[in-house]
ROZA-310790 format. One record per residue (C-alpha): y, x, z; residue in three letters. Coordinates in steps of 0.02 Angstrom, whole numbers, plus 50000, padded with zeros to 5 digits. Layout:
REM ROZA-310790
YXZALA ...
//
This chain:
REM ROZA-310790
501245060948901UNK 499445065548867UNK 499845084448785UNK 498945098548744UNK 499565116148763UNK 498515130548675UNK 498935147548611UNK 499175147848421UNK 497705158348393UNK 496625153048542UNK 495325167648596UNK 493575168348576UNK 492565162248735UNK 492415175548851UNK 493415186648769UNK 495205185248859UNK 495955190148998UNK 496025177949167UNK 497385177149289UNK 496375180149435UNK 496975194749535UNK 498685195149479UNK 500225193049550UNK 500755172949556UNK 501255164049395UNK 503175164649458UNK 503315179749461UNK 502285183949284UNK 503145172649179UNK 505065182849235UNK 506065185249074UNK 505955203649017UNK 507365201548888UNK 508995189948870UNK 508165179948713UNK 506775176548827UNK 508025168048977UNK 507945150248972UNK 509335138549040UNK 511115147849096UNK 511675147948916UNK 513565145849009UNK 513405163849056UNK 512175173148948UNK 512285161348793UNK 512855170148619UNK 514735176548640UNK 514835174848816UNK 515525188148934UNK 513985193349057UNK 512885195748894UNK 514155205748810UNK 514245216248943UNK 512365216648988UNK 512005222848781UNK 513425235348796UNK 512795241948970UNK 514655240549021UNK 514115229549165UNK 515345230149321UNK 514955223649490UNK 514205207549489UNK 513695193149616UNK 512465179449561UNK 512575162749670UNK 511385146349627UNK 510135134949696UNK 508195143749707UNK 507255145349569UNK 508815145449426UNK 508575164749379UNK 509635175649476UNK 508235190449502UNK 507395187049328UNK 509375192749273UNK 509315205949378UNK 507685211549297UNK 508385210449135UNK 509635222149178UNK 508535234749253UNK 507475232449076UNK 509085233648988UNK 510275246849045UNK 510285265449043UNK 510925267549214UNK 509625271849355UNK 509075253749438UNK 508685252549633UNK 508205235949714UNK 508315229649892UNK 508025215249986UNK 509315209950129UNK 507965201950216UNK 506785218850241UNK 508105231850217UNK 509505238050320UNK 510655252050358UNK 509575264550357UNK 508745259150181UNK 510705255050110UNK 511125275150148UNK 509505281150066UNK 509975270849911UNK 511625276249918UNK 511005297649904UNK 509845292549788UNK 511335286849680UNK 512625297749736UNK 511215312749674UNK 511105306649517UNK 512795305249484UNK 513295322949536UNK 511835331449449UNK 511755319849290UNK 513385309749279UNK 512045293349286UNK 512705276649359UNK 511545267749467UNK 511375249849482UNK 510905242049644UNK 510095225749666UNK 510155216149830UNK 509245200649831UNK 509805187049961UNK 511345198849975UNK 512055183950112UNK 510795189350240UNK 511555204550276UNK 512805205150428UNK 514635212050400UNK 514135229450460UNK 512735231750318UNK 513985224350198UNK 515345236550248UNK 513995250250239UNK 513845247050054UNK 515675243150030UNK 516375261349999UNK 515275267049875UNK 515365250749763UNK 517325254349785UNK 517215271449706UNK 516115268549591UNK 514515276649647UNK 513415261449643UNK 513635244949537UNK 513035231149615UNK 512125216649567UNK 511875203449717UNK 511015186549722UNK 511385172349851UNK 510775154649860UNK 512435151950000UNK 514215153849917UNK 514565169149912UNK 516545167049963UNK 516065162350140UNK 514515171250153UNK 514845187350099UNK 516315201050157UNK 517785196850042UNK 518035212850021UNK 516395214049928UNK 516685198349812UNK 518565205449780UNK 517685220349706UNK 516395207649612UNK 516465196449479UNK 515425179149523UNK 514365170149431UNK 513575153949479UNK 511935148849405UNK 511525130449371UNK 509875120449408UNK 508925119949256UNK 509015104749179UNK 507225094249128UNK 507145102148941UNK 507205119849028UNK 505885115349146UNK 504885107549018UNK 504975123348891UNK 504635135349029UNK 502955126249079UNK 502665127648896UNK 502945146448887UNK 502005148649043UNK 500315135648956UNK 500385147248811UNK 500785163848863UNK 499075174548831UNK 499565188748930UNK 500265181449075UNK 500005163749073UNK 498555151449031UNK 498565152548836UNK 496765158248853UNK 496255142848892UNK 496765126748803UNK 497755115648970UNK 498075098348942UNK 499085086349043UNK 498645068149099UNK 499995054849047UNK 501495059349161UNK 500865074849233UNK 502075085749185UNK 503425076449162UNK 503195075249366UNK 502875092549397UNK 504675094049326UNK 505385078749393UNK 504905084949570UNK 505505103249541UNK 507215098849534UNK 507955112149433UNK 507035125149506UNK 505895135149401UNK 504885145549531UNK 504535127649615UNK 503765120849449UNK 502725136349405UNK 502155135349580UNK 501285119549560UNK 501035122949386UNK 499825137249444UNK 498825125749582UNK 498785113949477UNK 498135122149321UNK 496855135149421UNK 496285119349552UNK 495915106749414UNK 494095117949352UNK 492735116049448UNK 492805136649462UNK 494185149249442UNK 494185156349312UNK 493165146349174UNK 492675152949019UNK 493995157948880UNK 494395144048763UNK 494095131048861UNK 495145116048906UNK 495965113749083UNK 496455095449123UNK 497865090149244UNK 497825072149316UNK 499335065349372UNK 498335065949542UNK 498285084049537UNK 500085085349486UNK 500605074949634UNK 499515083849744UNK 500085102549672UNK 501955098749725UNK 502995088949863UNK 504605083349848UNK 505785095549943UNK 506615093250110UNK 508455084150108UNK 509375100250174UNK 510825099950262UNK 511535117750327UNK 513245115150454UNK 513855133350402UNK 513255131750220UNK 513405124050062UNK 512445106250100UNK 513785103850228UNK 515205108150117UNK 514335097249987UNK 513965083550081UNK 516055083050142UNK 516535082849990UNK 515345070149919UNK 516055057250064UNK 518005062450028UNK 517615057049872UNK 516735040149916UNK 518015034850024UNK 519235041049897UNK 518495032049764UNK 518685015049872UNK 516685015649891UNK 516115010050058UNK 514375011050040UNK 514335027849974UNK 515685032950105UNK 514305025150251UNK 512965035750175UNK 513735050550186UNK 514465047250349UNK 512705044150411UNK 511935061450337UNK 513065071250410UNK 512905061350583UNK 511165062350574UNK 511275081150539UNK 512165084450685UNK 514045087350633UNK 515175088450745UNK 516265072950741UNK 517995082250779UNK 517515088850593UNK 517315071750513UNK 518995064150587UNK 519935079450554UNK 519695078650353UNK 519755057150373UNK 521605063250451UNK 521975073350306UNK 521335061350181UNK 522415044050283UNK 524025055150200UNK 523295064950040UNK 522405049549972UNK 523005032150037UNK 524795036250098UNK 526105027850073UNK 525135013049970UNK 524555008950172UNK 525615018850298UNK 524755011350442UNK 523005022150375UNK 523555036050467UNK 523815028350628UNK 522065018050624UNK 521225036250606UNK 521895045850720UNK 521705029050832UNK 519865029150795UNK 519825048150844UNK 520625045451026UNK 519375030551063UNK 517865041550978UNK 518415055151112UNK 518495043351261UNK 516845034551256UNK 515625049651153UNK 513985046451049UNK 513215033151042UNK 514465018551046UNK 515735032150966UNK 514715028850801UNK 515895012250791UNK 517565019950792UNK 516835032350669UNK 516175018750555UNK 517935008750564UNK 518935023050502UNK 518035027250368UNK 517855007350296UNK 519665005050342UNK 519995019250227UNK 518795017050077UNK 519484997750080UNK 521155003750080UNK 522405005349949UNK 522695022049866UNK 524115032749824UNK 524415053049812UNK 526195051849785UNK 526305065049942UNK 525655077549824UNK 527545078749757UNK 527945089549912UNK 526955102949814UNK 527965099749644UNK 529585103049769UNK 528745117849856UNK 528555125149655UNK 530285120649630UNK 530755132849781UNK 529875145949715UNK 530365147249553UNK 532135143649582UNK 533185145149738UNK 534475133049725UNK 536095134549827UNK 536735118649942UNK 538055108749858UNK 539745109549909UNK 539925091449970UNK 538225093450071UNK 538545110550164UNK 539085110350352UNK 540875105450371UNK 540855109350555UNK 541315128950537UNK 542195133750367UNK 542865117950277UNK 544545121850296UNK 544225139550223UNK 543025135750072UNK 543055116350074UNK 541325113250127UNK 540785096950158UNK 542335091150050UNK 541745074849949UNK 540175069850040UNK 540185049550049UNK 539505041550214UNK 538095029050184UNK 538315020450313UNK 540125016150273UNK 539305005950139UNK 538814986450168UNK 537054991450092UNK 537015008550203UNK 536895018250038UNK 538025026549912UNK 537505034849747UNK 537935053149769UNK 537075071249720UNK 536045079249829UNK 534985090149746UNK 535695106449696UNK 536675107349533UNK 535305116049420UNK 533945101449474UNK 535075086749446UNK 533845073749356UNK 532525083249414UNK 531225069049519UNK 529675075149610UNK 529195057149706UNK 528565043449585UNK 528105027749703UNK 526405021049630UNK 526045002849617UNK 524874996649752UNK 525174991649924UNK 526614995250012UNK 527175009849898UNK 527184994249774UNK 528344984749864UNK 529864999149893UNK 529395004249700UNK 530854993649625UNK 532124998449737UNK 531615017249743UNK 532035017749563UNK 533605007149546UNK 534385017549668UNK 533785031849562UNK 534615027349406UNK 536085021849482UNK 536285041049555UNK 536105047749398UNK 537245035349296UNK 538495040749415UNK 538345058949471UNK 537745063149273UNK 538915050749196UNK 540485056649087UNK 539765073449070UNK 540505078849238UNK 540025084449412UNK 541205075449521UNK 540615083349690UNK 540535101949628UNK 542065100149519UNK 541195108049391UNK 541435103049231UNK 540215099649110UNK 540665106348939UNK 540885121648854UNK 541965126048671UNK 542305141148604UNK 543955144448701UNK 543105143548871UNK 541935153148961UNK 540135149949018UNK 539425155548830UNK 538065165348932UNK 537795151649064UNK 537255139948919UNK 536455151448845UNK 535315153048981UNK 534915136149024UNK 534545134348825UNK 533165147848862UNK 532485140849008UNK 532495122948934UNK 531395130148777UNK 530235140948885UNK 529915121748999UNK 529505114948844UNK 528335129248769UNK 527445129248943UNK 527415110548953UNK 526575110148760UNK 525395123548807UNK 524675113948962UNK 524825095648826UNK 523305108748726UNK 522375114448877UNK 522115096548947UNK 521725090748775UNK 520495102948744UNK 519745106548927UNK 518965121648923UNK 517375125949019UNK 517415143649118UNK 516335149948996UNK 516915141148831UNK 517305152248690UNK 518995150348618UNK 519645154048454UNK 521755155448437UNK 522485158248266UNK 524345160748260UNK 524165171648428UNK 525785182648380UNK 526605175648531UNK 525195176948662UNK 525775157748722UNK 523965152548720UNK 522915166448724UNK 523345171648903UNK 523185154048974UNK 521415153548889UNK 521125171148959UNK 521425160949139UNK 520345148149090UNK 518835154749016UNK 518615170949126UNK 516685168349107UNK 516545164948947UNK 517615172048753UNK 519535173248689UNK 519835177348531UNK 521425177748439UNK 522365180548261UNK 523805189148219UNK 524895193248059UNK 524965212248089UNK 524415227348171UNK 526265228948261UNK 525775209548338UNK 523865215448401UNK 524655232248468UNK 525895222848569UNK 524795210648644UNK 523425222848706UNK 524945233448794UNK 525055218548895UNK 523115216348929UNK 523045233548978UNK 522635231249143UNK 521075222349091UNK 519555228749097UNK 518765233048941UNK 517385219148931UNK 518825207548993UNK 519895209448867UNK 520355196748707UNK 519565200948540UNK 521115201048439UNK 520945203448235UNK 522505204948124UNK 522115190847977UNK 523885190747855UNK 523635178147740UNK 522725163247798UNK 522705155047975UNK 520805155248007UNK 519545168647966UNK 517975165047838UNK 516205162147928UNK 515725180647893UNK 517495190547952UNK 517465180348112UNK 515545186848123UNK 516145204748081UNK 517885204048204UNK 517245193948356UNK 515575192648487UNK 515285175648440UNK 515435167148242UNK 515645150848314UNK 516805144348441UNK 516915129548552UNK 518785126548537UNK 519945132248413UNK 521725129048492UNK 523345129248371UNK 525085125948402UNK 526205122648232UNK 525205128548109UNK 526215122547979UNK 527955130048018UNK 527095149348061UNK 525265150647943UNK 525535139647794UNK 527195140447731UNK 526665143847554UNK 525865127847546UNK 526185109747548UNK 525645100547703UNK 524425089247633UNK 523735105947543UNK 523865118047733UNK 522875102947818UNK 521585101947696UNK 521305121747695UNK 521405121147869UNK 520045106947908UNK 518985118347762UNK 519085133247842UNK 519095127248030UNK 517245118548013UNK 516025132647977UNK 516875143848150UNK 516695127648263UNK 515105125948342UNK 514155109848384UNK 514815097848512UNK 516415108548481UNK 518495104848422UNK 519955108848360UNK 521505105648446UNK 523195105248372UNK 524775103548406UNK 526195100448289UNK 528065092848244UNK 528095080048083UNK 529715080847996UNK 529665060147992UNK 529555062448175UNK 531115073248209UNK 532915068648286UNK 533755057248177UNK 535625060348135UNK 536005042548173UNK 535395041848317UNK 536465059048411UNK 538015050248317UNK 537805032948397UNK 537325040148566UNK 538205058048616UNK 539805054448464UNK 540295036348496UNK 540365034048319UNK 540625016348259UNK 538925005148250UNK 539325003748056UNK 539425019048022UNK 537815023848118UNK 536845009448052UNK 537185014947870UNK 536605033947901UNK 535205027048005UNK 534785015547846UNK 534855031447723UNK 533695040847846UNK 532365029847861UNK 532455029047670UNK 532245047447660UNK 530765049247793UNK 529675034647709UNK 529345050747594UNK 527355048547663UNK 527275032547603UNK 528035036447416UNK 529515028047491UNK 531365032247389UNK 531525049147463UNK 529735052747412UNK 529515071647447UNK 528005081747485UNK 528735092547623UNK 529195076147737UNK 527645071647811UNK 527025060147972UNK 525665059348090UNK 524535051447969UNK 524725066847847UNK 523935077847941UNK 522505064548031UNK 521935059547830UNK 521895078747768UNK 520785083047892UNK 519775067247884UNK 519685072247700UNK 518965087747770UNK 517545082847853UNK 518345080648026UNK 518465066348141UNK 520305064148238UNK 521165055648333UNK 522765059648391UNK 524415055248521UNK 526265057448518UNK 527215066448636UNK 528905062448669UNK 530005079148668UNK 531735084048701UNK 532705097248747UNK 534655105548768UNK 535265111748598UNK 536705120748539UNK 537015116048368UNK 538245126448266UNK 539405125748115UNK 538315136448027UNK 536855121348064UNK 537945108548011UNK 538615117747848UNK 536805120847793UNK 536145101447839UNK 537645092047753UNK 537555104147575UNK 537555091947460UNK 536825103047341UNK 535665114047431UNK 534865102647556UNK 533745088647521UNK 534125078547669UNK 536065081047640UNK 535925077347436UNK 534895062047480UNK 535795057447627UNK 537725058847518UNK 537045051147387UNK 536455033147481UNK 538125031747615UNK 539455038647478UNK 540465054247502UNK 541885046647612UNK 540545039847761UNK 539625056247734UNK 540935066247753UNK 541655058347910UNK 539695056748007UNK 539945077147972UNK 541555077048065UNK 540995066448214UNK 539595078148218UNK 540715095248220UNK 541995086748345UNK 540145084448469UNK 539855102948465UNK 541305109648518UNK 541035100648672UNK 539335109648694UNK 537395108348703UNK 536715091848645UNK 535015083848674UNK 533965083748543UNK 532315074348545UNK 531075071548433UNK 528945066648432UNK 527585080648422UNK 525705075748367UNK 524455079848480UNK 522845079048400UNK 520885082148442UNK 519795081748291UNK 517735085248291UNK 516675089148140UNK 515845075548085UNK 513775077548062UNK 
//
């Protein structure tokens, strides 16, 4: 690229100022204003939470961490240009103690005599010991200073945790090529503190070099940018209005390519770990041997390496090669018998034995039990507890079958507890030796539960199974009702989340809110960046700040009480919320709770209208919903859970399908039964691109004879008018009874498809 930078209105010669006896370019060209910060739009961008809080000077204590050159004291100088509060800088690397107390009086003066916070700024806050750190500790904790630190080392293992506890992070990104390239622009044309007096001009590649080499770091490119520009006259400084041309020789000669750096207590060693744990797990061996090299080459201590190869033999390749672990820790011994240099051998064949060898994480369902535990401790079963000391008194042990009294050594019987029966934690995946136990793992699986679930009975707890209305338990299935439907609200939510996948600092938009489902997971999710949220009424918003109460202010959703339509217009959600635009909007049901005064095809088409101006670009919507065409069928609970006659279930089964082929003008046309497709076309319609999946849903439900009275009204329910009128009254009137004869029995499952669907405005 042969360019020319120049001010717009270039000076007259000899009339402007030079740079000459300033301070260096770097440190000239800082940002003096959040509109003038270039890169980091993940934590100062438009809506996001550090830039809320920096324009309404409610700033708490903050820690910047990132590579050099990304920003961290140009923020902090934007504060200090910024907020009302008194601003004191430090440096860890010339201050100590003595300079932290006289700080501290400074600030604790002001706020006794004037009520005036003070903001502190401590640059390379990591190079501090723990006692400076715990000198500054109590007066952050009550308030007397606000801190604002900046770290190139993470700050969890570099700084006292009881200082980042008190802290919120945020961790600054290298600046990506356009970044570089506009600040070298800024800093060409800036008259007052760059070289817009003069008009510079860059030989083909020049620049793009200068930025190439800077990697992300901004002070590195204005750097060179400054010997380059001010080496290239044959004087410093020539005349105003006069060109300045950089060679590519002069760029490569203005800037080196850093160092490879590689710190064993810092982040290049816990980055370099990781980057090899992930080779090897990715089956990559040359990657793995690169890696493996740096960090030998570096001087790592070995024990290090084999200890997280150990950890990774079971986490990552397990069971799929259960002689892994044994080659490692092999490779370990021999490494500690014969020491460096032949010891790079046994160091090299662990690591290619386990990059080469098959993978499986199945282990990780030891966590999934450990969750279990902890959300519900489940007593022993009868048949399982100790017979040796009360089974004459309580029966203990009574019904427990003996394996090996079998020809096969194995006997279908319960052993989980009675509230996890089904319940399966170890999936056996389908490579290497996990592969070859997979079949029989799972045949022995169902066979358990066809027998210790079968007939609606548990055999070994001699409990049985059912309830009606003349026995007790009402509460008991009650309960497990609840639990089932909060599993399945949970398990939706995270279907959204994973759909969606927030960033930390995406902004989030969630009509519907009323029941705070997904607006405290997004609060989880997006601590660094915005939540907002729509409910139907004042009595809704009141009830779901009570339970963010304990937020602080600046944390807090934005939550705006919308009663008639699901989604705000372009200019309330710029009136209501920090941000107009958002980059998810995330709804669950819209139909059934924000558009029940409208037809489906017409609530999809208003939402797609309305959703498109509030999302912004490279943004989504999300949505989550139930199709009628998609719900439990009739047929289907009377052939399985009623052992009704296959006649009689293929004739309702016939009439149903009839009925939900409303979508495609089918014999039960109706606008209110509507599919998938529905809702993908309306919002196509609408300017949107989607896609979509099913999920498959079920859960315990107990159905009543007020349910079945209002589905089989012949006259006041569409499904039950249409359904009477294809089987005749007599069938109809005996699928009914079938039906009422099930529920007296109990809870039923009922299962049905949701949509899942991901749609982006089309440009």
């Amino acid at each position: 690229m042969d360019e020319l930078f120049a001010a717009k209105n270039s000076p007259e010669p000899g009339s402007g100022k030079t740079a000459a006896g300033q301070s260096p370019l770097a440190d000239r060209m800082r940002p003096r204003a959040l509109e003038d910060i270039i890169g980091q739009d993940h934590i100062v961008g438009p809506g996001r939470l550090l830039r809320r809080a920096i324009q309404a000077d409610r700033l708490s204590s903050v820690i910047f961490y990132g590579p050099p050159g990304t920003g961290k004291t140009s923020l902090a100088r934007v504060i200090a240009n910024t907020t009302r509060a008194a601003f004191e800088s430090l440096n860890a690397v010339l201050s100590g103690v003595k300079d932290i107390r006289e700080a501290i009086d400074r600030a604790d003066e002001r706020f006794r005599l004037y009520s005036k916070r003070t903001i502190l700024f401590v640059d390379e806050v990591h190079r501090w010991n723990k006692a400076q750190q715990d000198a500054l500790l109590p007066w952050v904790e009550n308030g007397t200073v606000i801190l604002v630190g900046a770290t190139t080392e993470n700050p969890f293992f570099e700084v006292n945790r009881a200082l980042v506890s008190r802290s919120r992070v945020f961790q600054l990104k290298s600046l990506c090529s356009d970044d570089l390239m506009e600040t070298a622009r800024r800093a060409a044309v800036d008259t007052e503190r760059g070289y817009g007096n003069w008009q510079v001009r860059f030989g083909e590649g020049a620049l793009e070099h200068l930025v190439e080499v800077a990697g992300g770091d901004a002070r590195s490119l204005l750097n060179a940018l400054e010997l380059a520009v001010e080496t290239s006259p044959p004087s410093w400084p020539p005349p105003a209005g006069e060109e300045i041309f950089v060679s590519m020789e002069a760029a490569e000669e203005s800037i080196q390519r850093r160092a490879v750096l590689y710190d064993r207590d810092g982040d290049y060693h816990f980055d370099t770990i990781s980057a090899f744990i992930k080779s090897v797990r990715g089956s990559d061996p040359d990657a793995a041997l690169y890696w493996l090299a740096k960090m030998v080459r570096a001087g790592e201590d070995p024990s290090f390496i084999f200890r997280r190869m150990i950890i990774l033999a079971s986490e990552d390749v397990g069971l799929a090669d259960p002689h892994a672990l044994s080659v490692v820790i092999s490779c370990a011994e021999a490494f500690d018998r014969i020491g460096f240099p032949e010891g790079n051998f046994p160091l090299a064949h662990a690591c290619l034995y386990l990059a080469t060898a098959p993978k499986s994480n199945t282990a990780m369902a030891f966590f999934d039990a450990l969750k279990e535990v902890d959300r519900e401790d489940a007593e022993v079963p009868n048949h399982l507890r100790d017979a040796g000391r009360d089974a004459e008194s309580f029966g203990h042990g009574e019904g427990y079958v003996y394996p090996h009294a079998f020809r096969d050594h194995w006997a279908a019987q319960q052993y989980l507890p009675t509230a996890l029966r089904g319940r399966t934690f170890y999936i056996p995946s389908l490579v290497g030796y996990e592969g070859n136990i997979r079949e029989e793992v799972l045949k022995k699986r169902e066979l358990q539960a066809a027998i210790v679930l079968g007939d609606g009975a548990d055999v070994a707890n001699g409990e049985l199974l059912t309830w009606s209305a003349a026995a007790g338990g009402r509460e008991g299935w009650f309960k497990r009702l609840e639990s089932g439907r909060g599993g399945l609200l949970l398990s939706n939510r995270d279907a959204i989340f994973r759909l969606a996948s927030p960033a930390r600092h995406a902004r989030l938009l969630i009509p519907l809110a009323n029941d705070g489902l997904l607006l405290w997971e997004g609060l989880r999710r997006c601590p660094e960046g915005l939540v907002s949220a729509l409910v139907n009424s004042d009595t809704a918003r009141e009830a779901l700040l009570r339970y963010a109460v304990t937020l602080d202010e600046i944390e807090k959703p934005e939550i705006a009480v919308l009663e008639s339509e699901a989604l705000p217009s372009p200019e309330q959600a710029a009136e209501w919320f920090s941000s107009p635009q958002f980059d998810h909007i995330l709804i669950r049901e819209p139909w059934k709770r924000g558009f029940q005064n409208n037809s489906p095809q017409e609530a999809f088409f208003r939402l797609a209208a309305l959703a498109g101006p509030l999302i912004a670009p490279g943004g989504g919507l999300c949505l989550l919903c139930s199709p009628p065409c998609l719900g439990e069928r009739i047929s289907r609970i009377l052939l399985e859970e009623c052992e009704a006659s296959g006649e009689l279930a293929s004739e309702i089964h016939r009439a149903e399908e009839l009925f939900f082929s409303a979508a495609a003008g089918g014999l039960g046309a109706d606008p209110w039964v509507w599919d998938a497709d529905t809702l993908k076309n309306a919002l196509e319609e609408g300017g949107f691109s989607a896609r979509f999946d099913l999920l498959e849903q079920k859960e315990e439900r107990l159905i009543t004879g007020r349910d079945l009275a209002a589905w089989f009204d012949r006259k006041h329910s569409r499904w039950g008018a249409f359904i009477s009128k294809q089987m005749g009254k007599n069938d109809f009137s005996n699928a009914e009874e079938l039906l009422r004869r099930r529920i007296q029995k109990g809870p039923l499952i009922w299962k049905w498809k949701s949509v899942l669907l991901q749609a982006g405005v089309n440009v």
